[in-house]
C-alpha positions in Angstrom: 50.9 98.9 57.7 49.6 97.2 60.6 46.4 99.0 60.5 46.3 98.9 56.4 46.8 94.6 56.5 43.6 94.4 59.3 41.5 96.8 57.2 42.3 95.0 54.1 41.2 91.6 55.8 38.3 92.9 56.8 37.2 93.6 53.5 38.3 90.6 52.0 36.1 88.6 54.9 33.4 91.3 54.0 33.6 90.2 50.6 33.6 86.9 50.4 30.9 86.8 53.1 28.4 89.1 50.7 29.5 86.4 47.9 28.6 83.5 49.9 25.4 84.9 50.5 24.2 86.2 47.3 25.9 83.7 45.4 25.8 80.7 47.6 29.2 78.6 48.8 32.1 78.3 46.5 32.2 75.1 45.4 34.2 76.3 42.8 37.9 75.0 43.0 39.1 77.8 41.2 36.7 80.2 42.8 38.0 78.8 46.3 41.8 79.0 45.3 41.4 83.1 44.6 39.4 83.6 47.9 42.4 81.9 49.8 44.9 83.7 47.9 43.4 87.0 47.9 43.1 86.2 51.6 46.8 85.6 51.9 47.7 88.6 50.2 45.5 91.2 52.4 47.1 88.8 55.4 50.5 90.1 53.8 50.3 93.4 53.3 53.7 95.3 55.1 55.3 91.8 55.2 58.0 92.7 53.1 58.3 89.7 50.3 55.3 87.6 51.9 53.0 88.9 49.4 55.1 87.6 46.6 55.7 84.7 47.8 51.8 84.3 47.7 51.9 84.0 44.2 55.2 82.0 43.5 53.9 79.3 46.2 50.2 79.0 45.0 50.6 78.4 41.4 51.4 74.8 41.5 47.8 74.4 42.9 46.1 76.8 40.4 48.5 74.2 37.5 46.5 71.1 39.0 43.5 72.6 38.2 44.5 73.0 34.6 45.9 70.0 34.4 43.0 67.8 35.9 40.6 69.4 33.3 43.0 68.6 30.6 43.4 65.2 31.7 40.3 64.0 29.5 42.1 65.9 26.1 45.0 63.7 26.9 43.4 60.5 27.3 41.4 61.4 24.0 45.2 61.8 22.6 46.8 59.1 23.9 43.8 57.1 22.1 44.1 54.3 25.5 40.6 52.5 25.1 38.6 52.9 28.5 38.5 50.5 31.2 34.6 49.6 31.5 34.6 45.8 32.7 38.3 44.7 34.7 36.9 46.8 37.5 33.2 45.6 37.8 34.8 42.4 37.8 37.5 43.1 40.7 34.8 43.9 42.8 32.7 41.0 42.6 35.6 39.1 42.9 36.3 40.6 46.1 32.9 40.5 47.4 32.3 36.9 46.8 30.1 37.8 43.7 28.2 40.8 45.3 28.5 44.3 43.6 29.2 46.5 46.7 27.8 49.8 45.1 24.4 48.1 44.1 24.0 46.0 47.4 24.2 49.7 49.2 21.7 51.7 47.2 19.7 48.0 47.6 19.3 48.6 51.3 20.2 52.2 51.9 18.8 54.2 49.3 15.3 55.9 50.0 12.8 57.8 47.7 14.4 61.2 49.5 17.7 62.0 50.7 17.5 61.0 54.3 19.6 63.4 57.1 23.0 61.1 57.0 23.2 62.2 53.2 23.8 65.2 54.2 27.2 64.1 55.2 27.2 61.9 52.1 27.4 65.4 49.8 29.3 67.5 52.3 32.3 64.5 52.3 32.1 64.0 48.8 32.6 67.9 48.4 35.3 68.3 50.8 37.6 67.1 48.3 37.7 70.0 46.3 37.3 72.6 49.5 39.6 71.3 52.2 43.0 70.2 50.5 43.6 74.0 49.7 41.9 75.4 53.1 44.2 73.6 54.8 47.1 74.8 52.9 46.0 78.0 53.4 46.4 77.6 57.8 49.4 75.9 57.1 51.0 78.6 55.0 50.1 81.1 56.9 51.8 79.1 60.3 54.5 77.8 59.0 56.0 78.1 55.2 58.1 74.6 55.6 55.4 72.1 56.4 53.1 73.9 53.7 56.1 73.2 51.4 55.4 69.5 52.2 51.9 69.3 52.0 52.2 71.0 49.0 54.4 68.4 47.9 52.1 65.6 48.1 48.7 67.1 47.3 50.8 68.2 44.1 52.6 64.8 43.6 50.0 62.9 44.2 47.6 64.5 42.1 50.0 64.4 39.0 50.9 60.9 39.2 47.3 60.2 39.2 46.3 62.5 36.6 49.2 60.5 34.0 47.5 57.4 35.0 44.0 59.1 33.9 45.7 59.8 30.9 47.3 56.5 30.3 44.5 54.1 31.8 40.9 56.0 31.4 38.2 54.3 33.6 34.6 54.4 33.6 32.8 54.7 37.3 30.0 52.2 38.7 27.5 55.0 37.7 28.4 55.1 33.9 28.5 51.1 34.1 25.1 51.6 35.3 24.0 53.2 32.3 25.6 51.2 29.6 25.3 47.5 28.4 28.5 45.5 26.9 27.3 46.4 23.1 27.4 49.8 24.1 31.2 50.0 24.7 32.5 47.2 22.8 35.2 49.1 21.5 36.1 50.9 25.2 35.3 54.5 24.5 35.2 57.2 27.1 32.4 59.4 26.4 29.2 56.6 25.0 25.7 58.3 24.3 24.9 55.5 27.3 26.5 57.8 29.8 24.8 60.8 29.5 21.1 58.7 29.6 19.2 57.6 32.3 20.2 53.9 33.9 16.3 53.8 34.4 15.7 51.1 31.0 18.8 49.7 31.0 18.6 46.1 30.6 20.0 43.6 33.3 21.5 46.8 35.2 24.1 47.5 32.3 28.0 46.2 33.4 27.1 46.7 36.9 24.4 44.5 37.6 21.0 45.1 37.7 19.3 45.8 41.7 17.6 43.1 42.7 15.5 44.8 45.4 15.2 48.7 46.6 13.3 50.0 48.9 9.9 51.1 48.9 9.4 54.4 46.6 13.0 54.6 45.7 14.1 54.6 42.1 15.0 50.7 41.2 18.2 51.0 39.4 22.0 52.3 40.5 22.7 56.0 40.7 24.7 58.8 40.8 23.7 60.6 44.2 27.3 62.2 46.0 25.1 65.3 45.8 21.7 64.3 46.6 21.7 65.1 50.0 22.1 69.2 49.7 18.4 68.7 48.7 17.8 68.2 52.3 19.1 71.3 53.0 17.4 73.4 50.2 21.1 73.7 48.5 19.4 72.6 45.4 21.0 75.9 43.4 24.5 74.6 44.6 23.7 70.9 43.9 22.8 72.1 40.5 25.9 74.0 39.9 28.3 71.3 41.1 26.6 68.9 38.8 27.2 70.6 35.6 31.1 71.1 36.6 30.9 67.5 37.2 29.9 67.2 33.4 32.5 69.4 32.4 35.7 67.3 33.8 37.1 63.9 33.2 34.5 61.4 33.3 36.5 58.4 33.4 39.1 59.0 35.4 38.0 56.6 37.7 41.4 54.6 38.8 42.7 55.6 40.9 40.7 57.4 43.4 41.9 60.5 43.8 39.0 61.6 46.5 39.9 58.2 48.4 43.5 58.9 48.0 44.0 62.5 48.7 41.7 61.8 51.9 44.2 59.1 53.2 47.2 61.7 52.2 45.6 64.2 54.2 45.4 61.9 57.6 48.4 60.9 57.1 50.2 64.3 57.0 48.1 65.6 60.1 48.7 62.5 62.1 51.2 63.5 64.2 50.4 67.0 63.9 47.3 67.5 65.6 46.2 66.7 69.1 45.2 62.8 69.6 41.9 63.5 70.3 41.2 64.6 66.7 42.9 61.4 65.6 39.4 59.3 65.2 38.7 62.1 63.2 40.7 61.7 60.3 40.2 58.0 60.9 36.2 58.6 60.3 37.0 61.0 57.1 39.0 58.6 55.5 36.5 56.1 56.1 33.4 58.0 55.5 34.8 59.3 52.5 35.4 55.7 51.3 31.6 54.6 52.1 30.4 58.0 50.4 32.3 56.8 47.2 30.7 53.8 46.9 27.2 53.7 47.9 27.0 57.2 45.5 28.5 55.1 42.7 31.3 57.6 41.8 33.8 54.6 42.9 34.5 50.8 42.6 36.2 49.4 46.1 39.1 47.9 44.0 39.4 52.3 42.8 40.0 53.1 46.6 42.3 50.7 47.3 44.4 51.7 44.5 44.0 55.5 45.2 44.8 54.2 49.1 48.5 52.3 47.8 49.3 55.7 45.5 48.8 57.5 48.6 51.0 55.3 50.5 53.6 55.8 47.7 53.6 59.8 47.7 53.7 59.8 51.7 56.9 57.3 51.5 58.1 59.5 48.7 57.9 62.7 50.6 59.4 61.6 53.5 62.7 60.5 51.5 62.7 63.3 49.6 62.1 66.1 52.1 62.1 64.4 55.4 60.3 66.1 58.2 61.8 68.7 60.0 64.5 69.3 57.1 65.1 72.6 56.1 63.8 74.1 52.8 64.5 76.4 50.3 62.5 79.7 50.8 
């Protein structure tokens, strides 16, 4: 069995290799979940009940996926009218008047991706990549603290997902694009969002730019992937734009990507090594410059997604307390 299990991850790595390279990375989440599961399987072959256990333990993840790309029927369901202007206003009111996302792309944003938004897209992207890789080490080295991490990511991504449902929420990037007679009536999907910003008057609800610099495009927008240009990635940049078209569009507060980044430092805290400590200091604070300077998030969205972070971590540690014993 032995010999069967290492043969069997070798294909698998064979596999997914050719993949990667004929068909670029998977920035697919669902795509990504069956490579690490199928993974986990050929690493369980002659394991007894491992390999069913595979299964049983990685649904709940594929069930976020579903869920998250339902979240937008439900929200059309529950008929809640979209937030477009209490979180424009937030901002500036934290900020002493100044729109944080448009004061960024003011004095940061060039003609061409420049090398640093590199790591703009590659954060932005980890959210949908690293959650479940790291589930994956952490099953596969021990079954009780993956029960707990997969007891936030999965509680914290519901609870946010019935907020989506119950409070929809347009991003700064949508604001950018619409003007205050185009969603009078707080609807989640306008004609205005799927246009340009270029021609909008004033800036729409976010405020017009009030300087760029030279050669860049004068008006707020959406770049989280812009910066796999400068690596020729356009293929990929393309790809992970049109799924971006295909989910939730205002599901804005809270942040999930700022919250699920905090989670994730949290739980590793005081499992890894100190000196990879700054590290999950700079993620969770690259991750929140990333979201606002691309325009996917208001600041007042991350410090919401922060607190229900706060809350799950809290939660867990009632619930199933840290070294506690689990249920197989």
């Amino acid at each position: 069995m032995t010999l069967l299990r290492r043969v069997a991850v070798a294909v698998w790595a064979l596999v997914v290799v050719y993949r990667t390279i004929t068909d670029g990375f998977a920035f697919n989440r669902e795509l990504l979940l069956l490579y690490i599961a199928t993974g986990l399987l050929a690493a369980s072959i002659g394991q007894g009940r491992r390999m069913l256990y595979v299964i049983r333990d990685w649904l709940p993840f594929a069930l976020v996926l579903v869920v998250y790309d339902l979240s937008r029927g439900a929200a059309d369901l529950i008929g809640r009218p979209t937030l477009w202007h209490w979180q424009a206003d937030a901002d500036r009111w934290l900020f002493f008047g100044v729109m944080p996302t448009v004061w960024l792309q003011e004095r940061l944003k060039q003609p061409q991706p420049p090398w640093w938004e590199v790591v703009i897209s590659t954060t932005y992207m980890s959210f949908f990549i690293l959650p479940y890789a790291i589930a994956g080490v952490l099953w596969l080295r021990n079954r009780d603290e993956w029960k707990r991490f997969a007891q936030l990511f999965v509680g914290l991504s519901f609870a946010a997902l019935i907020i989506y449902a119950l409070l929809p929420a347009a991003p700064p990037w949508a604001a950018a694009r619409c003007t205050a007679a185009d969603i009078a009536s707080g609807p989640s999907n306008p004609r205005c969002m799927f246009a340009s910003a270029r021609d909008v008057p004033d800036g729409g609800i976010l405020g017009a730019m009030s300087t760029s610099q030279p050669g860049a495009h004068e008006w707020v927008e959406r770049i989280s992937t812009r910066g796999w240009a400068k690596l020729n990635l356009d293929t990929a940049r393309a790809l992970v734009d049109q799924g971006q078209a295909s989910v939730n569009l205002v599901a804005a507060i809270p942040s999930l990507h700022a919250g699920l980044s905090l989670a994730i430092a949290m739980f590793l805290w005081h499992r890894v090594s100190r000196r990879w400590r700054p590290l999950l200091a700079a993620y969770v604070l690259t991750m929140a410059f990333t979201l606002v300077y691309a325009a996917e998030h208001y600041v007042v969205d991350l410090l919401l997604g922060w607190l229900l972070a706060l809350i799950a971590m809290v939660a867990l540690n009632r619930v199933s307390p840290r070294g506690a014993p689990t249920d197989p």
